[in-house]
N, C-alpha and C positions, 0 to 999 in steps of 0.2 A: 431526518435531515434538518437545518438549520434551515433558517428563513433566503440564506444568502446561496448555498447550497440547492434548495429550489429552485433559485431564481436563476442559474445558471443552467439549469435543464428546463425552464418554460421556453424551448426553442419550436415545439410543438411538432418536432421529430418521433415516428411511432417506432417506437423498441418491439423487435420480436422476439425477445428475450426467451419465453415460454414459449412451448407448442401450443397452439391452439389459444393464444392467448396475445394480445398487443399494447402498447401502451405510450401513452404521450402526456407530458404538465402540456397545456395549451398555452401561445402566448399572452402577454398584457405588460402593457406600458406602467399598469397600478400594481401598487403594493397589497392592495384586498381585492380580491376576486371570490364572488359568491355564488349563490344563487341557480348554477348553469339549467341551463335546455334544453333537449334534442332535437331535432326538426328534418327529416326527412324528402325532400323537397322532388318529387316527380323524373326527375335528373339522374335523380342514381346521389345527387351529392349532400352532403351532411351537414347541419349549419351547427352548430352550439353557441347560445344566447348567456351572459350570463351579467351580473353587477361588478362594478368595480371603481375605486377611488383611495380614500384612504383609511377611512372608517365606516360603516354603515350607520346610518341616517345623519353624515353631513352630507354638506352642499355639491361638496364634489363628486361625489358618487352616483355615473352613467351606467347606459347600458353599453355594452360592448358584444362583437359577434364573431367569429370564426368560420372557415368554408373547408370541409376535408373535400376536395375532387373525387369521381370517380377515380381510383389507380393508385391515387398521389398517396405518398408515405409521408407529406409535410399537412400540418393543419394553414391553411393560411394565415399572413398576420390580422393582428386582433383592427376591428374596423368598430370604429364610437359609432350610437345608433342614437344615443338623447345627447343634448346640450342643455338644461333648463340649469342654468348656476345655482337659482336661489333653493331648488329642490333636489332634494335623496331619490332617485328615481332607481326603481328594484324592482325585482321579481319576472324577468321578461318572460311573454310568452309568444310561439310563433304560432300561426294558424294560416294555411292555406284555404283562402275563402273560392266557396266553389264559385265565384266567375273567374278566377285565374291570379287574383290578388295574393299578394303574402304578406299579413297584416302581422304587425307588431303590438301585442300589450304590454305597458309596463306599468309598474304603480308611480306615485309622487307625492310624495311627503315631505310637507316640515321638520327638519330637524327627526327627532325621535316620537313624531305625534302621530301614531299611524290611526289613533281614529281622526286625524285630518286631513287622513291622502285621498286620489283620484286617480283615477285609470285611465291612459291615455293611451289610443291608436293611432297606429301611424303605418304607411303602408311602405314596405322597403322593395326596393329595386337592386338589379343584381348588372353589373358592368357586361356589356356585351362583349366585350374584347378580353375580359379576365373576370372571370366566374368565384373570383378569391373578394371581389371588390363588392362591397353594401354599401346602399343607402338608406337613409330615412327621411320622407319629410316629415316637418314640427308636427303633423298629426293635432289630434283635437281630444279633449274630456270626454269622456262619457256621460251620457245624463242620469247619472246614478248617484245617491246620495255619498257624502262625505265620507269616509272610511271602510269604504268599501278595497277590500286586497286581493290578491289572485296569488295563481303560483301554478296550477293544475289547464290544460287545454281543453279550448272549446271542444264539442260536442253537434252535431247536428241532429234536429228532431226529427222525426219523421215527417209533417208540416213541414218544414224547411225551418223552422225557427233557429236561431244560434243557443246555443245554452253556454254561459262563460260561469263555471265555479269561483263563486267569490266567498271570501268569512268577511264578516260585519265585524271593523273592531267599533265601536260601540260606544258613542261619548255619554261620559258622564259629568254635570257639568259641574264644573269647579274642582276635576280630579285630572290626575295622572291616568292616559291608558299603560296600563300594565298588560292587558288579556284576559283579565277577570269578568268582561261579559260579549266577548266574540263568540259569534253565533255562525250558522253554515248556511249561503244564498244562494242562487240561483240568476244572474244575469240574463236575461231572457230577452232577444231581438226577433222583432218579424218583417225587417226590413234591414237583412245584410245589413248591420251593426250602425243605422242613421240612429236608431233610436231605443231606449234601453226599459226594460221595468225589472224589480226585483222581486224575489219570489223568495219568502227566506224558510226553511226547513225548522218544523217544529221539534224542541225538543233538543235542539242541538249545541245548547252553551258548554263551549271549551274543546267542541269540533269545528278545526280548522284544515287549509289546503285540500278542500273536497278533492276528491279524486276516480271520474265515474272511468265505468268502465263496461260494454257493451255483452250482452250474456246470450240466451237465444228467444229470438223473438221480439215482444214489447220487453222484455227484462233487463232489467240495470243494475249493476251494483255501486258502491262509491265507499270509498274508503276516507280516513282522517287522522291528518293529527291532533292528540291531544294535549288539550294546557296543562292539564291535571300531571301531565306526564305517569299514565298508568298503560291503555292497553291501547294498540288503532284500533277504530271504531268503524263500522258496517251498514251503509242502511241499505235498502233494498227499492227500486219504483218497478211495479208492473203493467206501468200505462207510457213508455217511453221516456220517461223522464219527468212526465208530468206533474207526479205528485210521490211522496217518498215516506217508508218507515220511520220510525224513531231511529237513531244508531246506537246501535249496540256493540259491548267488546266483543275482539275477536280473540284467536288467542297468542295474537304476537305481541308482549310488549312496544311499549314508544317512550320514547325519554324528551316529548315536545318538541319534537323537530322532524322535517320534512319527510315526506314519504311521496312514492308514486307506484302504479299500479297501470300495467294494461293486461291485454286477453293475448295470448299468443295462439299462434296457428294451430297446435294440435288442441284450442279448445281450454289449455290451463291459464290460470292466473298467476301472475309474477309480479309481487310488489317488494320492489328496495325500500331498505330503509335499515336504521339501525335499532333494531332488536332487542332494546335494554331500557329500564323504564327507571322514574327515580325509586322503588320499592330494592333496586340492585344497587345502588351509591348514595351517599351522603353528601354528594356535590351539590351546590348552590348558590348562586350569585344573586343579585338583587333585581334587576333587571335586566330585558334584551338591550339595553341601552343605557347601560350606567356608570359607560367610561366617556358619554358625548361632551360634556362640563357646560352643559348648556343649564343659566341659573334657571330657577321654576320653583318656586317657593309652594305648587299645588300639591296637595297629599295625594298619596297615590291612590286607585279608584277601588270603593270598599268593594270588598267581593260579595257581598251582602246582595243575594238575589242573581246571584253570579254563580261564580267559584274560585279556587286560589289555585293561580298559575305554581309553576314550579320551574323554573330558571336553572340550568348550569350543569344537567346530569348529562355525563359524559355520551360523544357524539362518535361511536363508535363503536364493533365492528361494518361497514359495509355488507351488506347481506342481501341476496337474493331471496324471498320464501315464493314456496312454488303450493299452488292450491288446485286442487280437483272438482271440488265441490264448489263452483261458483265465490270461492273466497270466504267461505263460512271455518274454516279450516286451512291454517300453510302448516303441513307438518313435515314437509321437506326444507331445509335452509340453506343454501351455499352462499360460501363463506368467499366476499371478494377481495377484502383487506382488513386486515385487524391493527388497531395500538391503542393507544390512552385513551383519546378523544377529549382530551382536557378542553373544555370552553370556558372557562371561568374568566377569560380575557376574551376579548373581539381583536383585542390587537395582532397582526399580524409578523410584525417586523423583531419581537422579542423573543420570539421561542416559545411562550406562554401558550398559547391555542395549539393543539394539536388534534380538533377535531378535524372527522372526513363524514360530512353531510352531505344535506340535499341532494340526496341522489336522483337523476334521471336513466333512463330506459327506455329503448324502443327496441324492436326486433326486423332485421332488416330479410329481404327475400330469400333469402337461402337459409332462412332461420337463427342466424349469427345474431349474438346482442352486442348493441351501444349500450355504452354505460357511461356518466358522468356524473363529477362530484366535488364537493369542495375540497380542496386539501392545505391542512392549517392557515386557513384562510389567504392564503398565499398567492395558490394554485386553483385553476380548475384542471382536475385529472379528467382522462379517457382511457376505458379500456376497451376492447372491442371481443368479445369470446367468440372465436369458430364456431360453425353449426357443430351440434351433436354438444354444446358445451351442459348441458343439465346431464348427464350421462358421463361426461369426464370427470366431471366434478366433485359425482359421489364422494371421493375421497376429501374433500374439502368440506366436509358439513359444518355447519355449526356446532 
């Protein structure tokens, strides 16, 4: 489809096109829509969070939300969640904090500087008279250093502590951040999110967007993307989170962009993501950010004691992999959309980007999955698979 073509289907109507299968572009007033979310909220109803403006890391670029109802075949319209003009505000996340709150993370950045963002919480409220309606107030920083990102949801300790997965993008001074020394943290509260330390995991440059995930017991696992764009990466904690492995490959390829991971009911793991690493294309661009035209006469940050990112391998198929063994192994894959996945441009409005990223997942009580995702940066898609859908699907493997 054409960018224009999109835009006339982000009505946020669910097609039941497929058995067993449903699907809606969610609405947006913006021309770039990134980033989405899933959030499940106590109600039965479904929110999805996601960025949007004209470019990613200018100024204009909020967070935006949506509300599927119980019942409803319509996503509600798209409702603004940040105002900050002077900043790129990305990455939401939602968390239902156990006194009843639904707190909002987002990041906020200058321009293309993401080791100079900050994470801001804000707590949103939902219209009593129409449950389609959010708010947010201004919310406040975190007491966390400078460059600190998210993308992956909180966690609760067994202490009650919060744990918020963050990557460190990592200043180096008198350079460009590129991604050449993001490391993988641990945001860590013991007082419902007033006050914050970080905790950052050894071993882990060019493991970003942690992604834990609950196993049996004290057992944890977490998943990553990497910069390197070669394999996701695994670490393991056997003390509830406390303290954590090296990570290591697993065996699904990553081509540097987003992934998510939860445990589903029968006990398996299911992490989306797209499955193709740059060892499978020659694609390349120079940075995540090198169409902003913002001057910066800094070289960019040596990788020296780091590593070298790898920029622009295509951002596609959509893919399910399903793991038995605690996520040490996905050797089952369903396949959810396939095309190019061209990113060599961020732009959305020329036809050039034809990736379908950052995928989210959740699994709802009748075993049925949410799925969302970017689509040519245009669109946020939803699709929703009927229970029993890892069993229909065989025939769709990768």
């Amino acid at each position: 489809m054409t960018p224009d073509e999109i835009a006339r289907r982000m009505t946020g109507a669910l097609d039941g096109a497929a058995a067993g299968r449903r699907e809606a572009l969610l609405p947006s007033p913006m021309i770039q829509n990134h980033a989405s979310f899933l959030h499940a909220p106590t109600d039965g109803s479904l929110i999805c969070a996601w960025f949007g403006g004209s470019l990613e890391g200018k100024s204009d670029i909020s967070i935006y939300a949506s509300v599927l109802n119980p019942g409803s075949n319509t996503w509600g319209p798209p409702q603004q969640l940040s105002f900050d003009a002077a900043h790129s505000e990305q990455n939401p996340v939602l968390f239902s904090a156990p006194d009843g709150r639904l707190l909002l993370f987002h990041t906020s950045q200058p321009s293309g500087n993401q080791d100079e963002c900050r994470i801001r919480m804000a707590e949103i409220r939902r219209d009593a008279s129409d449950a389609t309606r959010l708010s947010a107030d201004t919310g406040r920083y975190l007491d966390l250093p400078r460059g600190c990102f998210i993308r992956a949801p909180l966690v609760l300790r067994d202490d009650g502590a919060w744990l918020l997965p963050i990557f460190r993008c990592v200043q180096r001074p008198g350079q460009k951040w590129n991604g050449s020394h993001d490391i993988a943290a641990l945001g860590v509260s013991m007082d419902s999110g007033q006050s914050w330390e970080l905790s950052e995991l050894q071993h882990s440059v060019g493991c970003v967007h942690m992604s834990p995930v609950n196993l049996e017991g004290d057992r944890q696992a977490a998943f990553f993307r990497r910069r390197q764009a070669d394999f996701v990466y695994r670490t393991e904690s056997n003390d509830g989170g406390r303290t954590w492995s090296p990570p290591r490959p697993t065996d699904v390829p990553n081509n540097n962009s987003s992934i998510a991971a939860i445990r589903l009911k029968d006990g398996r793991i299911a992490m989306i993501c797209n499955p193709v690493s740059a060892a499978t294309s020659a694609d390349r661009r120079a940075s995540l950010y090198d169409e902003l035209g913002v001057e910066d006469d800094r070289p960019d940050a040596d990788p020296t004691g780091g590593c070298t990112p790898i920029w622009g391998v295509p951002r596609a198929p959509v893919t399910v992999c399903l793991s038995e063994d605690g996520g040490e192994t996905f050797p089952l894959r369903i396949l959810i959309e396939d095309g190019p996945g061209t990113c060599l441009s961020n732009d959305s409005m020329d036809g050039r980007n034809q990736e379908m990223s950052y995928p989210w997942l959740i699994e709802d009580a009748d075993g049925g999955l949410h799925i969302s995702y970017t689509y040519h940066r245009r669109a946020i898609k939803y699709v929703h698979l009927a229970p029993g859908w890892a069993g229909s699907a065989q025939g769709r493997q990768a």
